[in-house]
C-alpha positions in Angstrom: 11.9 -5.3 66.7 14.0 -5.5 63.5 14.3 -5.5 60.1 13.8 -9.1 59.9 10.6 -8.9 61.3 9.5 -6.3 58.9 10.6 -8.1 55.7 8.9 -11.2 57.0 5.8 -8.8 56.6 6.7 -8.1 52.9 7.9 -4.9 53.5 10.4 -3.8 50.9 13.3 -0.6 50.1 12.0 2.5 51.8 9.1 0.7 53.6 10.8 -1.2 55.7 12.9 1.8 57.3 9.9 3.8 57.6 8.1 0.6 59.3 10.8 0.3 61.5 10.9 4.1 62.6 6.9 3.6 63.6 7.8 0.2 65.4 10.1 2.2 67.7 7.8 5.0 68.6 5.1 2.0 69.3 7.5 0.2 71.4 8.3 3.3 73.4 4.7 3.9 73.9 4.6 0.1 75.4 2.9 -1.8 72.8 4.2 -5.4 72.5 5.6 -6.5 69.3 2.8 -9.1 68.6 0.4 -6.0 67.9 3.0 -3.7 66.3 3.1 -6.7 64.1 -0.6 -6.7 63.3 -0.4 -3.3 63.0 1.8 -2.8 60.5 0.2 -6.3 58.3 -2.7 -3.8 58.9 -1.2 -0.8 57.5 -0.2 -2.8 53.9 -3.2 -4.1 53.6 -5.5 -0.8 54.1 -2.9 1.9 53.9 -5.6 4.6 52.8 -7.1 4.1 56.5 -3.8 5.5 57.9 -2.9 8.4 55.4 -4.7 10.7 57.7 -2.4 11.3 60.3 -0.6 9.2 63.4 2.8 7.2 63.7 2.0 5.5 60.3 1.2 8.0 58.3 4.4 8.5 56.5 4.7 4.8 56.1 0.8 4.7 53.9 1.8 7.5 52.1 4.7 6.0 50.8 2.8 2.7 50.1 0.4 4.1 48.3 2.6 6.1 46.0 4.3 2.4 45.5 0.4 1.3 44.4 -0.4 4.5 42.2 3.0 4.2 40.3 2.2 0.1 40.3 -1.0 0.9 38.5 0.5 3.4 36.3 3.3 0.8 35.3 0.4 -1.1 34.2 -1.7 0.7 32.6 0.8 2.4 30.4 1.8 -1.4 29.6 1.7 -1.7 25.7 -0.2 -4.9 24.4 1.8 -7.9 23.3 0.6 -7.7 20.0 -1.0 -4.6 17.9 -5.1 -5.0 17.7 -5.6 -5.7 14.2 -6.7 -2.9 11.5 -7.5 -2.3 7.7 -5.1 -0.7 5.3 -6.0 1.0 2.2 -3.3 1.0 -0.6 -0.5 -1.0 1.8 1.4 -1.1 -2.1 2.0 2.7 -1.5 2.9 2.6 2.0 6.4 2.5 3.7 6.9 0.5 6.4 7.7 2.5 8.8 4.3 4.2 8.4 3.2 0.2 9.4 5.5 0.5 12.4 4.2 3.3 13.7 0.6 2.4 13.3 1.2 -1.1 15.1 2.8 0.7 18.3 -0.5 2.7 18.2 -2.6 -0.2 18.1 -0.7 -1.9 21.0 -1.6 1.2 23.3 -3.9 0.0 26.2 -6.6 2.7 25.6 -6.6 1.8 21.9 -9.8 0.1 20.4 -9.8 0.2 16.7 -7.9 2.1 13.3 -7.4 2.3 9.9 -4.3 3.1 7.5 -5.0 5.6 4.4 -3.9 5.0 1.5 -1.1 8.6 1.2 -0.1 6.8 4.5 3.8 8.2 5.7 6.0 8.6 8.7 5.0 11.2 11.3 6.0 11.8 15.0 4.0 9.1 17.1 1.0 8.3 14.8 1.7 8.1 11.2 0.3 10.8 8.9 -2.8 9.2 7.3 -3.4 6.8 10.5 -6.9 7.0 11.9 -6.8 5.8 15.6 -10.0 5.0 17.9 -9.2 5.5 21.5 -11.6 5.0 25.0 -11.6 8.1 27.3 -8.7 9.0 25.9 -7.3 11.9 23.7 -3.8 11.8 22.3 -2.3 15.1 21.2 0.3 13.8 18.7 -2.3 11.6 17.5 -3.9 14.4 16.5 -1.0 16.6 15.5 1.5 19.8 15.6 -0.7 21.9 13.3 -4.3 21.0 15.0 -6.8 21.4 13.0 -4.8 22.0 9.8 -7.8 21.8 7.0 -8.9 22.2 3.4 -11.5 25.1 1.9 -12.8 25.2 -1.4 -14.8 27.7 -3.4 -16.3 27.7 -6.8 -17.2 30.5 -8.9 -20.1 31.3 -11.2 -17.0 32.4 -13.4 -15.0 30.5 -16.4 -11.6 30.0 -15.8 -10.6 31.7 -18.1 -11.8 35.0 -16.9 -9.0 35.7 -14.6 -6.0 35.6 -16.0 -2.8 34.3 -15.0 -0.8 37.6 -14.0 -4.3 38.4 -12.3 -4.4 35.3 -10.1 -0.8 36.6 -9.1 -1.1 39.4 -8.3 -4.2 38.6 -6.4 -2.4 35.9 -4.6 -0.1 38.2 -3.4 -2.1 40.9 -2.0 -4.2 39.1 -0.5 -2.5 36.2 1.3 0.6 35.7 4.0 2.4 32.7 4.2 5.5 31.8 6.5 6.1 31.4 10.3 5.5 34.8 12.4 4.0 36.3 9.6 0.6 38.4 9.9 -1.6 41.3 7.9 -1.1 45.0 8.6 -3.1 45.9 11.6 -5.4 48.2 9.4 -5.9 45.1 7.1 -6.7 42.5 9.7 -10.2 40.9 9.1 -12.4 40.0 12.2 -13.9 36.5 12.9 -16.4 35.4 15.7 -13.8 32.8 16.9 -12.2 36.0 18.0 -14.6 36.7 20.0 -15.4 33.2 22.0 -15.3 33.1 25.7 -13.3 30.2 25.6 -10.0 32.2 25.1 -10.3 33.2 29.2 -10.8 29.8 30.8 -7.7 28.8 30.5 -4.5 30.6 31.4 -2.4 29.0 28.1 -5.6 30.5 25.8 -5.5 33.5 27.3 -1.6 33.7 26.3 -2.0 32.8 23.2 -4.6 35.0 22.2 -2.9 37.6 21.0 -0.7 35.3 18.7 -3.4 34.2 17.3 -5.2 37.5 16.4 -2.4 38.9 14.8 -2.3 36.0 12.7 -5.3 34.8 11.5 -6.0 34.6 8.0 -2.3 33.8 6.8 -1.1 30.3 6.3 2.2 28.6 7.5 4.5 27.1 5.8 5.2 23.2 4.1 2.9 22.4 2.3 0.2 24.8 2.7 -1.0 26.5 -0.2 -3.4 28.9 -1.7 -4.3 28.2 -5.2 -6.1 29.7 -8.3 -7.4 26.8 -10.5 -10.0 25.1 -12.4 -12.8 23.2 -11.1 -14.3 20.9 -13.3 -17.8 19.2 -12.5 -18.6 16.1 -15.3 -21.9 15.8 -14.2 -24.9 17.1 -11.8 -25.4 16.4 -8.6 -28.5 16.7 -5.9 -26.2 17.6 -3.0 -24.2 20.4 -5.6 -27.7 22.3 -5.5 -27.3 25.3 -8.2 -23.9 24.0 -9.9 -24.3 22.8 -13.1 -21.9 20.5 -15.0 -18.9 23.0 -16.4 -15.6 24.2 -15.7 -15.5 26.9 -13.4 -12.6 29.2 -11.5 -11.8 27.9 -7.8 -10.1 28.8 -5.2 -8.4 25.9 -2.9 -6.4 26.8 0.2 -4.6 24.3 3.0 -3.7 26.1 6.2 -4.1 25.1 10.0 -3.7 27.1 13.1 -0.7 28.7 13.1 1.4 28.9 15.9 -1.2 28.9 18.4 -2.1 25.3 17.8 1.8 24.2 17.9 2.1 25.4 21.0 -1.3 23.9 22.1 0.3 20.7 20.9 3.6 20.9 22.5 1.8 22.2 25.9 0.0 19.0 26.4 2.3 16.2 25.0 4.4 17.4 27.6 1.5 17.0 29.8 0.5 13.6 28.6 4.5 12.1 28.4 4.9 13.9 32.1 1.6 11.1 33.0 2.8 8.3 31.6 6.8 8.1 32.4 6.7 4.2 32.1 5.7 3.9 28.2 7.8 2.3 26.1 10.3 4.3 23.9 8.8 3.8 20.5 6.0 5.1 22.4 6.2 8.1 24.3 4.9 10.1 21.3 1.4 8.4 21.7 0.8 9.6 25.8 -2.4 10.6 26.1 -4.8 12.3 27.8 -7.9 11.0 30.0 -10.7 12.9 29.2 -12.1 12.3 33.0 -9.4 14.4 34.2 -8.4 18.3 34.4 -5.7 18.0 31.7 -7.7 15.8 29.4 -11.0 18.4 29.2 -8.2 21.2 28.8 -6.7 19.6 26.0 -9.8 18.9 24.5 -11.2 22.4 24.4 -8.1 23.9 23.5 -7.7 21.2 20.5 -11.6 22.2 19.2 -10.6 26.0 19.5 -8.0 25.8 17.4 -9.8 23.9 15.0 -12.6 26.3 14.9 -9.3 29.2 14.5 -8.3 27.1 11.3 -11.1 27.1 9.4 -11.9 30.7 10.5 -8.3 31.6 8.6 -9.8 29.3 5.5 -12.7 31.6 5.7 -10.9 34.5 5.8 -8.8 33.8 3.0 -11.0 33.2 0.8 -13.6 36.2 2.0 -10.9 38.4 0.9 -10.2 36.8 -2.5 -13.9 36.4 -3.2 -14.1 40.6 -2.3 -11.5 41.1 -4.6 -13.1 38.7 -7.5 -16.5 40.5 -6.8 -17.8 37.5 -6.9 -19.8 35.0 -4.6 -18.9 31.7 -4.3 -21.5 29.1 -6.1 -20.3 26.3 -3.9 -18.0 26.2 -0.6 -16.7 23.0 0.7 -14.2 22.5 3.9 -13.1 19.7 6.0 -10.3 19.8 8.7 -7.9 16.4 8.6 -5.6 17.1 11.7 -8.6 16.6 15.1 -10.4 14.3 17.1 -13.7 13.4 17.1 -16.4 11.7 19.6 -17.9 9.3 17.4 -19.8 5.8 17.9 -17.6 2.6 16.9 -19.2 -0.7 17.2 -22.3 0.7 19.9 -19.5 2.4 21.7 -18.6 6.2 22.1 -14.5 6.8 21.2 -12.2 9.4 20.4 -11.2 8.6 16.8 -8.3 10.3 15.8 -7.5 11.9 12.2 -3.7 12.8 11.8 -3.6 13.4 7.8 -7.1 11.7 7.6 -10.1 13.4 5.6 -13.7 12.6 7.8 -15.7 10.3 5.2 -18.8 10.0 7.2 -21.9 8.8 4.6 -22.9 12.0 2.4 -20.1 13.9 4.1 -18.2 16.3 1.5 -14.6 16.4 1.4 -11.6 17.6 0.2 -8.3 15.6 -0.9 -5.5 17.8 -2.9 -2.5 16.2 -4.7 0.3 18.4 -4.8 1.1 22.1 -6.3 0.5 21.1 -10.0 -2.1 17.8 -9.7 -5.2 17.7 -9.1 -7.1 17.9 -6.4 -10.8 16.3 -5.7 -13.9 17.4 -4.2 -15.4 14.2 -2.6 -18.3 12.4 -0.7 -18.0 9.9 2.2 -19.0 6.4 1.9 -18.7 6.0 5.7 -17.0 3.1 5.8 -17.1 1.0 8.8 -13.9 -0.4 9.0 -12.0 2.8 7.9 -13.9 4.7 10.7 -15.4 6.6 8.4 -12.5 8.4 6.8 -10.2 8.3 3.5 -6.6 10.1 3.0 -6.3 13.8 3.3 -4.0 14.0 -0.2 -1.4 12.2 -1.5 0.9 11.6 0.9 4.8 11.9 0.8 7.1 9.6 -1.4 10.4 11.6 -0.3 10.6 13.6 2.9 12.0 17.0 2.7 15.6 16.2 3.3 15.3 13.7 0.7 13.6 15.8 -1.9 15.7 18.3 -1.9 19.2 16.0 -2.0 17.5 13.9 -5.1 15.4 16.1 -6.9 16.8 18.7 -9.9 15.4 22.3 -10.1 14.6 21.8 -13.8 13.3 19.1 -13.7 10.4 20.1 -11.0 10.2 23.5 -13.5 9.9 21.0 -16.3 6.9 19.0 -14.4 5.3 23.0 -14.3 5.2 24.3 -17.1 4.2 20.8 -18.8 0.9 21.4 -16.4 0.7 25.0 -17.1 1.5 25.6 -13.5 2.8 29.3 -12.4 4.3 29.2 -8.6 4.9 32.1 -6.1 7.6 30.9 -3.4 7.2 26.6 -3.0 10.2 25.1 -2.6 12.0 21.5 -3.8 10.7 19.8 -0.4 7.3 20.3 -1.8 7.9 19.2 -5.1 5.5 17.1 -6.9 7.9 14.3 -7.6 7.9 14.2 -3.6 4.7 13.0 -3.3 2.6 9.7 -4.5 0.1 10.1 -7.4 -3.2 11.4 -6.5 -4.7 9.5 -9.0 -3.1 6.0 -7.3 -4.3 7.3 -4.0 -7.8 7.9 -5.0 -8.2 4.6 -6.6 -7.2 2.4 -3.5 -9.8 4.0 -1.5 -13.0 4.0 -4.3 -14.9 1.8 -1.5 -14.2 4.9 0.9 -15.3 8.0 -0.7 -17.3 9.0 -4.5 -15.7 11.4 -6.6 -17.7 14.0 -7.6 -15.5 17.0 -9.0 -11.7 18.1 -10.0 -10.0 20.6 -8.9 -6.8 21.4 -11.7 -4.1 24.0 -9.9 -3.1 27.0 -12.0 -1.7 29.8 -10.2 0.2 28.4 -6.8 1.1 30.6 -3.7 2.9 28.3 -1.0 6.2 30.1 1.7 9.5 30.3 0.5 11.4 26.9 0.9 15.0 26.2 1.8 15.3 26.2 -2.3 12.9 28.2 -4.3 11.8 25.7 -7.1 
């Protein structure tokens, strides 16, 4: 028996040594070479059958590794060409953003998306992509800062009753912004997500909890905010039960989940990319998670943790301003923009993905900010079909951060201020409003998407110290 007989077989590389070695010992044992041959055509064609144990185990192990990583070759195959989706606003998009969103729609598990109109480059899906997926959850698709959300509140209060060195100094006792950053251990509020079981079933959460104890209720830093402003409602609405038309005092706040949800995040993309070795370059960022397996259910119930954590730190936030008002709120909105969701598409049950993507379900309130001194706008969702149900989650970036900061003048960002009676605590260049699109173009490419139904106008602004303070 030799080689040549093996290859004849279709034996190939590693196979055919280890085919060989089991030839031997069947040879010694007297069988002829006739049945070794049969034997071994029998081994590649039902290698499972000899895993178990015997002078062929070793050779089916190996060929059904070669099988596994065949089928992982080709399931991790992108498509030839991207599915086709809607944008909204393509005039403000650049097209990288487009890039980025056809890779995603060339991913096998992919089954339907949508572009938002404050569309801009992310890591794998863009910010302001919306991405349908079957059993299949993909943690950059959903984002560093899971669960990162908005929270509104309105106030049976003109604006005019606090004033502006009162919003400030407000503003500063009462909220923590930066990375690492947490309240006095006498001054840390409680919250029931505290208090979930979920923390203790797995051994990440369980690490992490402490982390996020000691932070919750501050905000990072970017381009979350906490804002003092004026709320303007033109006219009544069924769904605004006990607001009437007016201009009230607000408070709007954009935070996520800290540094518990980054390292959630980075966790499991290192999971996912580990699964899927064989994806193309352009996109390794887009591995994902089945949700029929172990990593894919942990994932999952460590991404809706941290989203419940975020909006607890919303709720906080503002349950401390609102004590220090003495005032209940009339209205409270909130909507996270950085998740997944299960939700029906065309009869079938998919993960859709929001990375900088407000849910616009029919009826569904929502908020979508422009930057530190434009307005922001309390919405309803038109559930549109082909926009899975969703519009933008703000503006979107015009400059990155790099770019801001190398093209943009001090003055004339304190000019843009002041001209909008703006005052800012920290905020820095990157986060300048001449970085970002104009709300007002953003909302109108996406009327068919979600109604209008109040203003929010930014008067006091608390955001973390940038690289330049503006």
């Amino acid at each position: 028996m030799n080689g040549k007989h093996i290859t004849k077989l279709g034996f190939e590389g590693k196979a055919v040594g280890l085919a060989l070695t089991a030839a031997k010992l069947r040879e010694d044992a007297g069988v002829s070479r006739g049945d070794i041959l049969d034997e071994l055509q029998s081994v590649q064609n039902y290698p499972e059958q000899y895993r178990g144990g015997g002078v062929y185990a070793d050779l089916a192990a190996h060929l059904l590794e070669q099988q596994a990583a065949q089928q992982s070759r080709q399931s991790a195959k992108l498509r030839a060409a991207p599915l086709p989706y809607r944008t909204w606003g393509a005039d403000l998009i650049d097209p990288g953003a487009h890039a980025q969103m056809d890779v995603a729609m060339q991913l096998p598990v992919s089954r339907a998306g949508a572009l938002m109109p404050d569309a801009h480059v992310g890591y794998g899906l863009p910010i302001g992509g919306v991405l349908a997926t079957e059993n299949a959850v993909i943690p950059y698709g959903v984002g560093v800062d899971i669960g990162c959300s908005m929270m509104l509140s309105v106030f049976p209060v003109g604006a005019g009753n606090v004033s502006t060195d009162e919003a400030r100094s407000l503003l500063l006792k009462h909220t923590r912004f930066g990375a690492g950053v947490a309240f006095d251990k006498r001054d840390r509020l409680d919250h029931p997500v505290l208090h979930e079981a979920t923390w203790k079933e797995q051994p990440l959460l369980r690490h992490l909890f402490d982390k996020a104890a000691t932070q919750i209720g501050t905000s990072g830093s970017g381009n979350h905010f906490v804002e003092f402003g004026t709320f303007t409602l033109a006219q009544a609405d069924p769904q605004l039960e006990g607001l009437d038309p007016g201009e009230y005092l607000a408070v709007l706040s954009h935070s996520g989940s800290r540094g518990f949800g980054a390292q959630v995040a980075g966790h499991f993309t290192g999971v996912a990319q580990k699964l899927w070795p064989q994806l193309d370059r352009e996109a390794q960022k887009l591995a994902w998670l089945p949700l029929d397996g172990e990593p894919g259910q942990a994932y999952w119930q460590a991404m809706n943790l941290a989203g419940r954590y975020a909006l607890a730190n919303h709720e906080q936030i503002h349950a401390r301003l609102a004590r220090a008002l003495g005032e209940k709120p009339l209205l409270q909105a909130q909507n996270s923009h950085n998740l997944a969701w299960k939700q029906v598409v065309n009869g079938q049950e998919l993960i859709v993905h929001r990375k900088g993507a407000t849910p616009a379900e029919a009826g569904r309130l929502g908020l979508i900010p422009g930057s530190m001194a434009d307005p922001g706008y309390l919405v309803r969702g038109k559930g549109h079909p082909e926009a899975l149900a969703s519009a933008s989650h703000g503006a979107g970036r015009q400059l990155g951060r790099k770019a801001a900061e190398r093209s943009l003048a001090k003055k004339d960002v304190q000019a843009y201020l002041k001209d909008r009676g703006v005052t800012l605590i920290g905020g820095g260049i990157d986060e300048a409003p001449q970085a970002y699109k104009r709300i007002e173009d953003v909302i109108a490419r996406q009327r068919d998407l979600v109604d209008v139904l109040g203003e929010f106008r930014p008067r006091v602004v608390r955001m973390d110290t940038g690289s330049e303070d503006v």
